[in-house]
mmCIF file of the N, C-alpha and C atoms, coordinates in Angstrom:
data_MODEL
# 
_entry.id   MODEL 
# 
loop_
_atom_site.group_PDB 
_atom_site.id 
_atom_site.type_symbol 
_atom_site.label_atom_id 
_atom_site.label_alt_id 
_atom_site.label_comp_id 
_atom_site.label_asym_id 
_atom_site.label_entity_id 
_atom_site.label_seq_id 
_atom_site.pdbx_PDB_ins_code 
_atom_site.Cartn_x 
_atom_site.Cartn_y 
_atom_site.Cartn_z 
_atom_site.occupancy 
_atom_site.B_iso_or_equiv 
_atom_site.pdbx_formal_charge 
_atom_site.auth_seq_id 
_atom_site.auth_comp_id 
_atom_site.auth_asym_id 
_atom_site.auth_atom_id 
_atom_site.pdbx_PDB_model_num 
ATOM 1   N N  . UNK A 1 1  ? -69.075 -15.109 52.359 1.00 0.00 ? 1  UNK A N  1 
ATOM 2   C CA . UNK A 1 1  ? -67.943 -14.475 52.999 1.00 0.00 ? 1  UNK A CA 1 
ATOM 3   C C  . UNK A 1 1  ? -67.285 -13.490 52.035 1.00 0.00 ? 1  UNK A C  1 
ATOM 4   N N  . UNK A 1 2  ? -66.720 -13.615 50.691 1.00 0.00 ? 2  UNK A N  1 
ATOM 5   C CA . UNK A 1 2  ? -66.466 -13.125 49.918 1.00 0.00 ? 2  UNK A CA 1 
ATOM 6   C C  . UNK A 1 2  ? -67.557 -11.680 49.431 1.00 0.00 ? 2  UNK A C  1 
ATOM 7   N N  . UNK A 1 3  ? -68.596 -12.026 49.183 1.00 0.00 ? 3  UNK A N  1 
ATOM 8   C CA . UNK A 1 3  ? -69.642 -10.713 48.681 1.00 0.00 ? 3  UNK A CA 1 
ATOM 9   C C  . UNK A 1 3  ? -69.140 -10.004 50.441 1.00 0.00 ? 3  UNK A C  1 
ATOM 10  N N  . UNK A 1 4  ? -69.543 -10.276 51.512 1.00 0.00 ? 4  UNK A N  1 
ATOM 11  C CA . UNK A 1 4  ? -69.177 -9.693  52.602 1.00 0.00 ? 4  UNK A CA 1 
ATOM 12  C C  . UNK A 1 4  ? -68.171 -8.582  52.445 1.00 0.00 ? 4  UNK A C  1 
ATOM 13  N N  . UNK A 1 5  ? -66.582 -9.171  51.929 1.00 0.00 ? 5  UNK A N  1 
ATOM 14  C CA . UNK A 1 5  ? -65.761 -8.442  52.676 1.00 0.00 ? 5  UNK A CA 1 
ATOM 15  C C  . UNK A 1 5  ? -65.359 -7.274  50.906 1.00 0.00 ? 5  UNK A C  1 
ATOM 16  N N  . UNK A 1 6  ? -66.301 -8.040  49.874 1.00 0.00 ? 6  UNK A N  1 
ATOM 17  C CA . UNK A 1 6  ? -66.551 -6.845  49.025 1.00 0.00 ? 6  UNK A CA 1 
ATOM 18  C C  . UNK A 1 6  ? -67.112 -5.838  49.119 1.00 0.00 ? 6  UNK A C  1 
ATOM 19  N N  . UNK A 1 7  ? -68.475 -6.165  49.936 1.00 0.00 ? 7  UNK A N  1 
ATOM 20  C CA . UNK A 1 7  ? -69.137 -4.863  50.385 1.00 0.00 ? 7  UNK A CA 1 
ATOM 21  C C  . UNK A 1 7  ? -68.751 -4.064  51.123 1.00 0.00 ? 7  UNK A C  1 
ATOM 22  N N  . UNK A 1 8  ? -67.849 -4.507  52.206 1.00 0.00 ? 8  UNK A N  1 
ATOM 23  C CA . UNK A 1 8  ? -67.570 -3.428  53.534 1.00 0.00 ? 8  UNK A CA 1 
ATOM 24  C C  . UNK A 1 8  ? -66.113 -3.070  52.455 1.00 0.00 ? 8  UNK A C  1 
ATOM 25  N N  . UNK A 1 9  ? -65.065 -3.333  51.587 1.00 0.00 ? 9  UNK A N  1 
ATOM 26  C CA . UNK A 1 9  ? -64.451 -2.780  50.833 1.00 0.00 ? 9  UNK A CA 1 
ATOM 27  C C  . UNK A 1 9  ? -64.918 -1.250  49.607 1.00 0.00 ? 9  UNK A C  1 
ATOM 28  N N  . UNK A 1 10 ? -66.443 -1.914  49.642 1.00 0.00 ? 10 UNK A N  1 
ATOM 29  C CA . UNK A 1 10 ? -66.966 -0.441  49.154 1.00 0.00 ? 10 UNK A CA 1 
ATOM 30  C C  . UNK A 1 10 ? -67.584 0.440   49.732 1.00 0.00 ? 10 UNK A C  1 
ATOM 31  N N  . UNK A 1 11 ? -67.595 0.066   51.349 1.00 0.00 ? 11 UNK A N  1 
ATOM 32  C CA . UNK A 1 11 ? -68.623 1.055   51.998 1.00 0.00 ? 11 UNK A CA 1 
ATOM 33  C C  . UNK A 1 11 ? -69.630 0.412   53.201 1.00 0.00 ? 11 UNK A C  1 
ATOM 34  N N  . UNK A 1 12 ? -69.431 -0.598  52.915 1.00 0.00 ? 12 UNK A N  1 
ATOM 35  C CA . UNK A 1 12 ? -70.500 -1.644  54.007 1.00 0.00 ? 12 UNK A CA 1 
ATOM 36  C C  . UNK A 1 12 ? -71.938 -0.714  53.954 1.00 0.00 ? 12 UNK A C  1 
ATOM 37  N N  . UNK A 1 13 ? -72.143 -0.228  55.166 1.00 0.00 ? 13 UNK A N  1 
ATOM 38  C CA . UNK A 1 13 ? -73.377 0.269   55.897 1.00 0.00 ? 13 UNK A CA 1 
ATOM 39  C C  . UNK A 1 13 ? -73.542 1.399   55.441 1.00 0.00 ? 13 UNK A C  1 
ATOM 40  N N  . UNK A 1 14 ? -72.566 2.478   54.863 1.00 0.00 ? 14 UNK A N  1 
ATOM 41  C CA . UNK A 1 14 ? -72.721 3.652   54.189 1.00 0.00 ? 14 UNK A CA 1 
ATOM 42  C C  . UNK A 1 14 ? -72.919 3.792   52.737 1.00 0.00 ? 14 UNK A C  1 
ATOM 43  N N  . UNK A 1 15 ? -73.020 2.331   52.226 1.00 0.00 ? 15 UNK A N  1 
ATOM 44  C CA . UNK A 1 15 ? -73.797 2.572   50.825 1.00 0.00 ? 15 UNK A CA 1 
ATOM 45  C C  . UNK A 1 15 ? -75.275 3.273   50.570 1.00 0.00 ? 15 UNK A C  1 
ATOM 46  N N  . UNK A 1 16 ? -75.688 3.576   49.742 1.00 0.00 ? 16 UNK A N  1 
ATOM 47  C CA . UNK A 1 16 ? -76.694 4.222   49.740 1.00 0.00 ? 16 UNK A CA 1 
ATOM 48  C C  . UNK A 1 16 ? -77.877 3.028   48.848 1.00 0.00 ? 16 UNK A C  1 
ATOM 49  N N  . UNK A 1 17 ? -77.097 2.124   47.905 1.00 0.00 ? 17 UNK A N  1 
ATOM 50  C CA . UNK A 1 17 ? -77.829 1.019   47.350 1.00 0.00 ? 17 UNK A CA 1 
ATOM 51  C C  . UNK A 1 17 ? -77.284 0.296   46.469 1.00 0.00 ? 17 UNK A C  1 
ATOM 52  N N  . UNK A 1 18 ? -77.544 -0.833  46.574 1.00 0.00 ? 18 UNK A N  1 
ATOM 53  C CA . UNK A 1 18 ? -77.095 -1.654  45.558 1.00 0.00 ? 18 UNK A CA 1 
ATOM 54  C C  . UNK A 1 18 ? -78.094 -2.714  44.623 1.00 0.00 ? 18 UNK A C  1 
ATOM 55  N N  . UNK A 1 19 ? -77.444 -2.489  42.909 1.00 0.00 ? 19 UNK A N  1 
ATOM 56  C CA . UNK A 1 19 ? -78.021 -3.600  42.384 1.00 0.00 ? 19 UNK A CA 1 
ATOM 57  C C  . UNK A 1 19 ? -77.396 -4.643  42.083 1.00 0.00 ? 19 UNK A C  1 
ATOM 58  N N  . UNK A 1 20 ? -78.044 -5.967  42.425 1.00 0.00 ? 20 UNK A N  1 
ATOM 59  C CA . UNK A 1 20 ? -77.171 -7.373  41.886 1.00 0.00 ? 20 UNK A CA 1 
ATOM 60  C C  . UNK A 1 20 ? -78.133 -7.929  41.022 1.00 0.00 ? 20 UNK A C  1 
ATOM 61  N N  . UNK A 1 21 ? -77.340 -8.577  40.033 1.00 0.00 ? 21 UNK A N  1 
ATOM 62  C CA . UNK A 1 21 ? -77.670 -8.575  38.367 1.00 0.00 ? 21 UNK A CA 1 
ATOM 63  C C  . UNK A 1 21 ? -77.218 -10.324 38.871 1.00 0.00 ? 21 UNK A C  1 
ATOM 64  N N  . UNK A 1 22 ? -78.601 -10.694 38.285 1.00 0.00 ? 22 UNK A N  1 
ATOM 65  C CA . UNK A 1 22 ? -78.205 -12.240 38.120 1.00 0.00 ? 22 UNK A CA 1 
ATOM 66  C C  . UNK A 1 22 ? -79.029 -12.608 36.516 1.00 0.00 ? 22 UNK A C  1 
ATOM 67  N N  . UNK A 1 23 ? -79.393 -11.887 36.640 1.00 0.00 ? 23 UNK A N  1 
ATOM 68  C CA . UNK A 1 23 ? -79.619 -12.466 34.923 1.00 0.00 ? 23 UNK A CA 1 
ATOM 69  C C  . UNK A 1 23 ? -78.477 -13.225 34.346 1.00 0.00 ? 23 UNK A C  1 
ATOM 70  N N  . UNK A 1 24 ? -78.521 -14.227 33.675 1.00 0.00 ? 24 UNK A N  1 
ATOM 71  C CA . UNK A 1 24 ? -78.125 -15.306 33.044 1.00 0.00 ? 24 UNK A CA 1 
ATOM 72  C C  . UNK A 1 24 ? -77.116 -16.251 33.853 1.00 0.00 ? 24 UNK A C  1 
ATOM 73  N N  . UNK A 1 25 ? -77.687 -15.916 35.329 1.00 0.00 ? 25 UNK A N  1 
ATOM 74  C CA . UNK A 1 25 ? -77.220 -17.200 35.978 1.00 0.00 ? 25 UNK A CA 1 
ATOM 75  C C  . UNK A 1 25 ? -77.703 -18.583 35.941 1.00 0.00 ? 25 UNK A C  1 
ATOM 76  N N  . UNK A 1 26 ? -76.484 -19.501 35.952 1.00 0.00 ? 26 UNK A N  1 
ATOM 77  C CA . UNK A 1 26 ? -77.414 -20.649 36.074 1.00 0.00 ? 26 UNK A CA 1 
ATOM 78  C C  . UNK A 1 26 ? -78.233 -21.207 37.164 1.00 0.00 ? 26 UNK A C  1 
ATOM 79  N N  . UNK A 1 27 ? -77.788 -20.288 38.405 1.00 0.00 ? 27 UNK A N  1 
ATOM 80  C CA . UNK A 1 27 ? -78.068 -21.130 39.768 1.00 0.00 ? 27 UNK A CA 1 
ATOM 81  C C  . UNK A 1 27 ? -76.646 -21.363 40.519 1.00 0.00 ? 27 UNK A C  1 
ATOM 82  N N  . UNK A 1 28 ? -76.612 -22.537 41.277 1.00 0.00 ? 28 UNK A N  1 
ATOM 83  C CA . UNK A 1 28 ? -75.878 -22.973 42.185 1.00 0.00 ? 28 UNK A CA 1 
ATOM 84  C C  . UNK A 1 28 ? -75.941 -23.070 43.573 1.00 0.00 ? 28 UNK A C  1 
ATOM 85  N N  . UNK A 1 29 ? -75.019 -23.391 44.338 1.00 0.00 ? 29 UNK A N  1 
ATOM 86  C CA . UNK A 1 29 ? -75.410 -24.060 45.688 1.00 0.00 ? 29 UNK A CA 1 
ATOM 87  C C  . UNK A 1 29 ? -76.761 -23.702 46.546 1.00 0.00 ? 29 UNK A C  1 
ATOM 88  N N  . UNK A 1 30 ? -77.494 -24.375 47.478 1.00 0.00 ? 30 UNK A N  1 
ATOM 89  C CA . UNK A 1 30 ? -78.579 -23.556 47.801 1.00 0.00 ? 30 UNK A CA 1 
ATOM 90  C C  . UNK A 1 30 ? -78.023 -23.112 49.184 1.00 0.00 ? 30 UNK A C  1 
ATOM 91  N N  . UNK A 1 31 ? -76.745 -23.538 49.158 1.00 0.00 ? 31 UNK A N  1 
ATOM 92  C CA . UNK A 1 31 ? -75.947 -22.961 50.736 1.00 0.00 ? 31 UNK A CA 1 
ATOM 93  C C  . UNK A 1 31 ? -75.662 -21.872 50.551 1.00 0.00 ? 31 UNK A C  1 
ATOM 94  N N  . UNK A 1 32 ? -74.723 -21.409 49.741 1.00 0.00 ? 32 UNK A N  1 
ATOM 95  C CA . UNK A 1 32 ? -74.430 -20.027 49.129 1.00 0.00 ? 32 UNK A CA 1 
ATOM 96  C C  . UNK A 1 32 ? -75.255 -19.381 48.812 1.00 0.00 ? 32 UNK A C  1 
ATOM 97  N N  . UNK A 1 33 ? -77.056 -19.588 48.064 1.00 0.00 ? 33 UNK A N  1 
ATOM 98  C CA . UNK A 1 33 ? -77.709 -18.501 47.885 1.00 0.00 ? 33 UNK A CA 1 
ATOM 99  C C  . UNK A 1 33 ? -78.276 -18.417 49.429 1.00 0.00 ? 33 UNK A C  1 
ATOM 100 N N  . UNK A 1 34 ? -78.467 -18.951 50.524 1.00 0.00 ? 34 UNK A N  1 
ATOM 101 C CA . UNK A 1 34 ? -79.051 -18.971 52.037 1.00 0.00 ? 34 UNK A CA 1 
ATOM 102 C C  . UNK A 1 34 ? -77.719 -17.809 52.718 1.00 0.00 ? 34 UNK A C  1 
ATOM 103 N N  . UNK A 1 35 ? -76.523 -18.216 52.548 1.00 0.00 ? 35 UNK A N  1 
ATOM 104 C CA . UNK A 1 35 ? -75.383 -16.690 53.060 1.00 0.00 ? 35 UNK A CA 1 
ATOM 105 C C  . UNK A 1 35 ? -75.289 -16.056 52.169 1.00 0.00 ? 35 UNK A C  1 
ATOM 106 N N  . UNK A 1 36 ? -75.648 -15.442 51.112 1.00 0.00 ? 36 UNK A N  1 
ATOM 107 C CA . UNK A 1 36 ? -76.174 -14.273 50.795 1.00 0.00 ? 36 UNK A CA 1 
ATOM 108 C C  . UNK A 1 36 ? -77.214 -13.497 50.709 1.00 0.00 ? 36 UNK A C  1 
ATOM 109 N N  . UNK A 1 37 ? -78.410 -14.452 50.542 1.00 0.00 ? 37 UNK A N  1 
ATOM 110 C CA . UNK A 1 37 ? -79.528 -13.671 51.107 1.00 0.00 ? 37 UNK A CA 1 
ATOM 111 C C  . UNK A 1 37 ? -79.509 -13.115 52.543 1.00 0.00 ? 37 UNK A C  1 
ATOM 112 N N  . UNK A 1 38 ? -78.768 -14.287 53.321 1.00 0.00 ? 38 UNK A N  1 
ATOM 113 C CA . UNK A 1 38 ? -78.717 -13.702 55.195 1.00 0.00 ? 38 UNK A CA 1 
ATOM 114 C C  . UNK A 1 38 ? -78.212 -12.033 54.986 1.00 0.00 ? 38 UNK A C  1 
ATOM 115 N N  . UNK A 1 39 ? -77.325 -11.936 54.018 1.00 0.00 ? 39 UNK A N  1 
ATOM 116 C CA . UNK A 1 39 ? -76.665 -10.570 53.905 1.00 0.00 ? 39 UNK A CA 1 
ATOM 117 C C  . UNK A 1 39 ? -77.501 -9.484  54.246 1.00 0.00 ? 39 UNK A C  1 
ATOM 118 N N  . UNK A 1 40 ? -78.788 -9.688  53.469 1.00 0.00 ? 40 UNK A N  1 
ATOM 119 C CA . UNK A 1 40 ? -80.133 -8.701  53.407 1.00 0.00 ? 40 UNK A CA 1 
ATOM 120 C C  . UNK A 1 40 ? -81.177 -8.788  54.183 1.00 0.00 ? 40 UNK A C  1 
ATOM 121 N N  . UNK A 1 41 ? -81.459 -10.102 54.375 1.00 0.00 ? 41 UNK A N  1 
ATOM 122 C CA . UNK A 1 41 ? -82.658 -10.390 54.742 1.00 0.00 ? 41 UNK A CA 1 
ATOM 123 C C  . UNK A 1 41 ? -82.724 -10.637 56.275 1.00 0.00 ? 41 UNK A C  1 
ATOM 124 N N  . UNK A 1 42 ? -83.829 -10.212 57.031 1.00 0.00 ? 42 UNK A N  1 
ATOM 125 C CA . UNK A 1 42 ? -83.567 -10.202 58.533 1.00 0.00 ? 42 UNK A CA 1 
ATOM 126 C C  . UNK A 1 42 ? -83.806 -11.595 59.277 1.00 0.00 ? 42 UNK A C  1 
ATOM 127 N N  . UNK A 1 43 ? -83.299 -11.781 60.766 1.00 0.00 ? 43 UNK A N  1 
ATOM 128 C CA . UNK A 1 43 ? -83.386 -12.913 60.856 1.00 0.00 ? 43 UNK A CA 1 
ATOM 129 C C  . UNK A 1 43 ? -84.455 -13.475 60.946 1.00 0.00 ? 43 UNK A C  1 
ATOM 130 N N  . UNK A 1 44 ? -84.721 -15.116 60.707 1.00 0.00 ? 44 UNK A N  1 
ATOM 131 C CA . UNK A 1 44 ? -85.447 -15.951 60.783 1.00 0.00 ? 44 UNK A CA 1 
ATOM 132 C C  . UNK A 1 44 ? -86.655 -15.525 59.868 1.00 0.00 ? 44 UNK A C  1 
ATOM 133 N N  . UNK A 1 45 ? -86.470 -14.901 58.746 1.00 0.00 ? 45 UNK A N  1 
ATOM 134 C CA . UNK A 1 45 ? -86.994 -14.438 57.415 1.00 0.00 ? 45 UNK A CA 1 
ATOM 135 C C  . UNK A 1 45 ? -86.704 -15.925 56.850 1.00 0.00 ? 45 UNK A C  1 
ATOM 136 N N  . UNK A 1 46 ? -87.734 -16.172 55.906 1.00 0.00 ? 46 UNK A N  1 
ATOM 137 C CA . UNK A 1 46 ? -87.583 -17.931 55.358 1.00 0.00 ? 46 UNK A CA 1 
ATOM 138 C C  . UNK A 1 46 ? -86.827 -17.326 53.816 1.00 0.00 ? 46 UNK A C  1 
ATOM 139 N N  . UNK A 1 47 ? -85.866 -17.943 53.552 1.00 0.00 ? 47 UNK A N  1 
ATOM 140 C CA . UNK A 1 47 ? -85.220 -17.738 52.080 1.00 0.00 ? 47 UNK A CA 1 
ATOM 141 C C  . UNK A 1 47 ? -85.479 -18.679 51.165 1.00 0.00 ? 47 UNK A C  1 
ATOM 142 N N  . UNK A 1 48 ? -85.726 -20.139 51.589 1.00 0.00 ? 48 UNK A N  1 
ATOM 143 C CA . UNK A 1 48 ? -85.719 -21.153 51.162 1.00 0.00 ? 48 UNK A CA 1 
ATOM 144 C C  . UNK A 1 48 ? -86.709 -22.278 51.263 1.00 0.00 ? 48 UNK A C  1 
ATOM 145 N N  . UNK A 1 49 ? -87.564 -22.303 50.654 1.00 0.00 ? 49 UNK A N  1 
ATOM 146 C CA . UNK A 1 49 ? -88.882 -23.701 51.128 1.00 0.00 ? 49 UNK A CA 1 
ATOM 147 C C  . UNK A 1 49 ? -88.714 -24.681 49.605 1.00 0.00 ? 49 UNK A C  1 
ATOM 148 N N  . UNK A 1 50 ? -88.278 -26.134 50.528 1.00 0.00 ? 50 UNK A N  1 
ATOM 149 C CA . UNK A 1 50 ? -87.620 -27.264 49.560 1.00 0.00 ? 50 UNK A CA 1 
ATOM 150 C C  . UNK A 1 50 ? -88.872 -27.837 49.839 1.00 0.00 ? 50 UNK A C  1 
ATOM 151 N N  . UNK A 1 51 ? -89.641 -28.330 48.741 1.00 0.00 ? 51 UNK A N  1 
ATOM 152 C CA . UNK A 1 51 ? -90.169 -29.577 48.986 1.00 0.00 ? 51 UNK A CA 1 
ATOM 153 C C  . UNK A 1 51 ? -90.548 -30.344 47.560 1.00 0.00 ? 51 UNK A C  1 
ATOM 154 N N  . UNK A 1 52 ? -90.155 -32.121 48.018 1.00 0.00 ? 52 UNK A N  1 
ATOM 155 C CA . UNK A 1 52 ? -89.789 -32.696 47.380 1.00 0.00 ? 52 UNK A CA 1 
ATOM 156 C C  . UNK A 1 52 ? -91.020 -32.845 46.340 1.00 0.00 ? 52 UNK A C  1 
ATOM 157 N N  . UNK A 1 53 ? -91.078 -33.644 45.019 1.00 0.00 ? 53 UNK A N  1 
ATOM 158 C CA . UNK A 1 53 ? -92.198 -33.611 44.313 1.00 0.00 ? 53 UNK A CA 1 
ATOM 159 C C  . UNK A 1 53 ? -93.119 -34.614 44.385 1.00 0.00 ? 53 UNK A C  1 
ATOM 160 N N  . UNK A 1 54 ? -92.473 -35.977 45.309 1.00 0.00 ? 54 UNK A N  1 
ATOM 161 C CA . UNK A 1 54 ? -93.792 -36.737 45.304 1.00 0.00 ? 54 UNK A CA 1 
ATOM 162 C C  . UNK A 1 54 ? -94.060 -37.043 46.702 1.00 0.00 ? 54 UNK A C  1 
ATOM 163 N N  . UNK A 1 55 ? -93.585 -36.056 47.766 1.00 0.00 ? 55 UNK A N  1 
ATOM 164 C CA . UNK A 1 55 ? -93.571 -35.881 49.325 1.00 0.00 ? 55 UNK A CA 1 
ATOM 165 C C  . UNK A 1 55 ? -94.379 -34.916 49.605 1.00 0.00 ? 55 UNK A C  1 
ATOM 166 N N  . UNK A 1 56 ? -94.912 -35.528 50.546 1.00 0.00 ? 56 UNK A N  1 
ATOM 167 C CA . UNK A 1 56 ? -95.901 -34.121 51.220 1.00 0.00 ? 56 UNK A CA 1 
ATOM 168 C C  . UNK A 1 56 ? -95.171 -33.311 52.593 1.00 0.00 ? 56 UNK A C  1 
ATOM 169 N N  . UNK A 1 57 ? -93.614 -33.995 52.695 1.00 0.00 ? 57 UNK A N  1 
ATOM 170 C CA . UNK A 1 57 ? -92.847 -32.916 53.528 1.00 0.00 ? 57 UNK A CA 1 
ATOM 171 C C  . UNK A 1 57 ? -92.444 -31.969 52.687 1.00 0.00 ? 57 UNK A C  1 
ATOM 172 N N  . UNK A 1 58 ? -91.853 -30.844 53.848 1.00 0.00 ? 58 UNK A N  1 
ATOM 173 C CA . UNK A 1 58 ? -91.292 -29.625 52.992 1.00 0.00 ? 58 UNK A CA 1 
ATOM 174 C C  . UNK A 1 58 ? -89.967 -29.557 54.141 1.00 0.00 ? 58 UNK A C  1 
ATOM 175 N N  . UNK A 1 59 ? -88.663 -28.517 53.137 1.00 0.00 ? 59 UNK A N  1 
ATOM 176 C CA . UNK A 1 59 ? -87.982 -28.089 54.172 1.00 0.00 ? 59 UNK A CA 1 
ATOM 177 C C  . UNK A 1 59 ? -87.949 -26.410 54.306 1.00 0.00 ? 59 UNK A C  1 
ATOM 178 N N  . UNK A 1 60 ? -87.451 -26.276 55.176 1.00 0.00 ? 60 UNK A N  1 
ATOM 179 C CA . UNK A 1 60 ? -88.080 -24.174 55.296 1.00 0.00 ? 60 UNK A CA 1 
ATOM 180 C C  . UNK A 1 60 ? -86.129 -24.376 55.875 1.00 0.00 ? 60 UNK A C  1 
ATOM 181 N N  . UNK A 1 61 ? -85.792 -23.254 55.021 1.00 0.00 ? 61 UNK A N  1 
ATOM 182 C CA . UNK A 1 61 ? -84.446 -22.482 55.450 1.00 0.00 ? 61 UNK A CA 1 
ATOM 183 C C  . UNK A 1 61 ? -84.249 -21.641 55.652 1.00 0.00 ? 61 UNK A C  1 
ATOM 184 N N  . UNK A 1 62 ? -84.221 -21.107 56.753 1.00 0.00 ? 62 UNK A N  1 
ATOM 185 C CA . UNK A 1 62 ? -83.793 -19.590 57.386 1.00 0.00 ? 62 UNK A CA 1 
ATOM 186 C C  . UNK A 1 62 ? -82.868 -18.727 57.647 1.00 0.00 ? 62 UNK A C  1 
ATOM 187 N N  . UNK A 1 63 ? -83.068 -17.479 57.770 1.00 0.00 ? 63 UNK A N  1 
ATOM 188 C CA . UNK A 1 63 ? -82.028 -16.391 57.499 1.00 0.00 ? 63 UNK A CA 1 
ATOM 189 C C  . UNK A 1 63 ? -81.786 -16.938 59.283 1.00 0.00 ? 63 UNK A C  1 
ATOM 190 N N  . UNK A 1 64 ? -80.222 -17.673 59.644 1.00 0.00 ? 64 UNK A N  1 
ATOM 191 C CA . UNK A 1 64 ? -80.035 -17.666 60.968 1.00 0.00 ? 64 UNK A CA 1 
ATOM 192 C C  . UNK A 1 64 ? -80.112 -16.557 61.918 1.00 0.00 ? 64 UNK A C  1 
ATOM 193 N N  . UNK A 1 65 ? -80.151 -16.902 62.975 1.00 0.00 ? 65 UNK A N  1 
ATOM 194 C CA . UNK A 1 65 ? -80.629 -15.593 64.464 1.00 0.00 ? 65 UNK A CA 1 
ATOM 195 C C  . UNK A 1 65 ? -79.529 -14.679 64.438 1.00 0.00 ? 65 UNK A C  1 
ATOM 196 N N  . UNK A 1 66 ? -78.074 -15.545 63.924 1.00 0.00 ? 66 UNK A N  1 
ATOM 197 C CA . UNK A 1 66 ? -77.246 -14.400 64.624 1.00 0.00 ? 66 UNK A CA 1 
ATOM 198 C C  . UNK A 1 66 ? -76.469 -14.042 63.082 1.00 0.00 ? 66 UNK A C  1 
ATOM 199 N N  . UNK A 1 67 ? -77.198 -13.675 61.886 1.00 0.00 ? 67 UNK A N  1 
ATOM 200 C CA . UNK A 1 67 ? -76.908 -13.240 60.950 1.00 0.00 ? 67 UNK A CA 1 
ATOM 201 C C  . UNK A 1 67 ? -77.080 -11.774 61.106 1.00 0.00 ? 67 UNK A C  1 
ATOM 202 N N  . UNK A 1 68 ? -75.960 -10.864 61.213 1.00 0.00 ? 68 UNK A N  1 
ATOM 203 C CA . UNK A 1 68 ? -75.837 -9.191  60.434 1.00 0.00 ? 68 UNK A CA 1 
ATOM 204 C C  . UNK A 1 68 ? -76.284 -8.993  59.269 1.00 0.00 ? 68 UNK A C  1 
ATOM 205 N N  . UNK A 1 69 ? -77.610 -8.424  58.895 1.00 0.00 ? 69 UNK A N  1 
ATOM 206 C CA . UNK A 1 69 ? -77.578 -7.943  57.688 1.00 0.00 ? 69 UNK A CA 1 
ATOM 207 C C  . UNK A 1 69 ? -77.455 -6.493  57.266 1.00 0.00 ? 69 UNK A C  1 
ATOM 208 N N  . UNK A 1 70 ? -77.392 -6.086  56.476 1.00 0.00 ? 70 UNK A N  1 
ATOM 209 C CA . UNK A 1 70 ? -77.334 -4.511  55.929 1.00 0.00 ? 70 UNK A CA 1 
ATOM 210 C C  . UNK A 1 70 ? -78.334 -4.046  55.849 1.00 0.00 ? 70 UNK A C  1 
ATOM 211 N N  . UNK A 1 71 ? -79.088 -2.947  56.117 1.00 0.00 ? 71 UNK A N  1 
ATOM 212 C CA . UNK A 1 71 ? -80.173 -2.061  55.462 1.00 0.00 ? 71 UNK A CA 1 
ATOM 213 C C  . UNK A 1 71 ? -80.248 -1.527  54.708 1.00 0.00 ? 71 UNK A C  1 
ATOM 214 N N  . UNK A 1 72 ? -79.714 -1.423  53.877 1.00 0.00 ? 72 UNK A N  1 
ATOM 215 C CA . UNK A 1 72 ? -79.475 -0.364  52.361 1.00 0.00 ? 72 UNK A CA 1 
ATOM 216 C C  . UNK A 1 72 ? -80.699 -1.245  51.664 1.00 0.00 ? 72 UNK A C  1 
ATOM 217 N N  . UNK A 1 73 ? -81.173 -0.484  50.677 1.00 0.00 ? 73 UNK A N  1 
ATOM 218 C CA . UNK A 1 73 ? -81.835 -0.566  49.560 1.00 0.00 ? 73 UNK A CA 1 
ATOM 219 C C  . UNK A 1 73 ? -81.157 -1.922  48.534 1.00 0.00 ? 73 UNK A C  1 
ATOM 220 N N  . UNK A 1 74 ? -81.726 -3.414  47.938 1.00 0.00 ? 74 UNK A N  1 
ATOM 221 C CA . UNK A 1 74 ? -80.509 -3.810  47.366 1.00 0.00 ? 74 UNK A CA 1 
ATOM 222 C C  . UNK A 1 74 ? -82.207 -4.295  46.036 1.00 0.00 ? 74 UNK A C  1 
ATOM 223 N N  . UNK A 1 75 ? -81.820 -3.993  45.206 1.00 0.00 ? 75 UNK A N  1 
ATOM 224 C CA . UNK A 1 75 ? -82.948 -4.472  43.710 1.00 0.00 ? 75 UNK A CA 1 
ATOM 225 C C  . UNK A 1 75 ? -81.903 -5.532  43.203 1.00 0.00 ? 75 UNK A C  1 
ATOM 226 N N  . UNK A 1 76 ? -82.751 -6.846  43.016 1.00 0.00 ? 76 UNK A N  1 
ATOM 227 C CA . UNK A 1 76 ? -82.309 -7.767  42.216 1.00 0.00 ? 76 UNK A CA 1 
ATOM 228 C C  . UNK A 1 76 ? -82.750 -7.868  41.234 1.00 0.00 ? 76 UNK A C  1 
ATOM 229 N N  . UNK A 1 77 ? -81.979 -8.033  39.878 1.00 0.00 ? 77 UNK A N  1 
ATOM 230 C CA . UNK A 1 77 ? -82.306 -8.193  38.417 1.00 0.00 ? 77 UNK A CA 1 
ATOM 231 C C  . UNK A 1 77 ? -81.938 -9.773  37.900 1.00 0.00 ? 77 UNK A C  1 
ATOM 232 N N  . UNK A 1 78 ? -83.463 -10.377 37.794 1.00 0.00 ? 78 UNK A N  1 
ATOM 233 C CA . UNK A 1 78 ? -83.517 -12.255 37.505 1.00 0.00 ? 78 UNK A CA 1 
ATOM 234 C C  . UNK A 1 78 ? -83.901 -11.770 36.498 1.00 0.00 ? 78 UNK A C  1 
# 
């Protein structure tokens, strides 16, 4: 929600591109990286495949149906 109402504060849809710099992150929630990837990524695009290490299930997390994302150009730096 926050990256959201930063972006449309700089321009939303009329940016021309953006880079997000995660180098020397540690990580964190896998809820929060799933609504920000939705930001970019179109729907029902998989962001997320959990599976456990001594399970032969998996879980698949998706960019939801009724997620808006942006089209701009966005390069991530890991």
């Amino acid at each position: 929600k926050l990256l959201r109402e930063k972006l449309e504060a700089l321009g939303g849809e009329s940016l021309q591109g953006l880079v997000i710099d995660l180098r020397n992150n540690p990580g964190g929630v896998a809820a929060a990286a799933v609504e920000v990837a939705s930001l970019f990524l179109k729907p029902g695009d998989t962001v997320l495949n959990i599976k456990a290490r001594n399970q032969d299930k998996s879980e698949e997390i998706k960019v939801p149906a009724a997620a808006k994302n942006y089209s701009f150009p966005v390069a991530v730096l890991v």
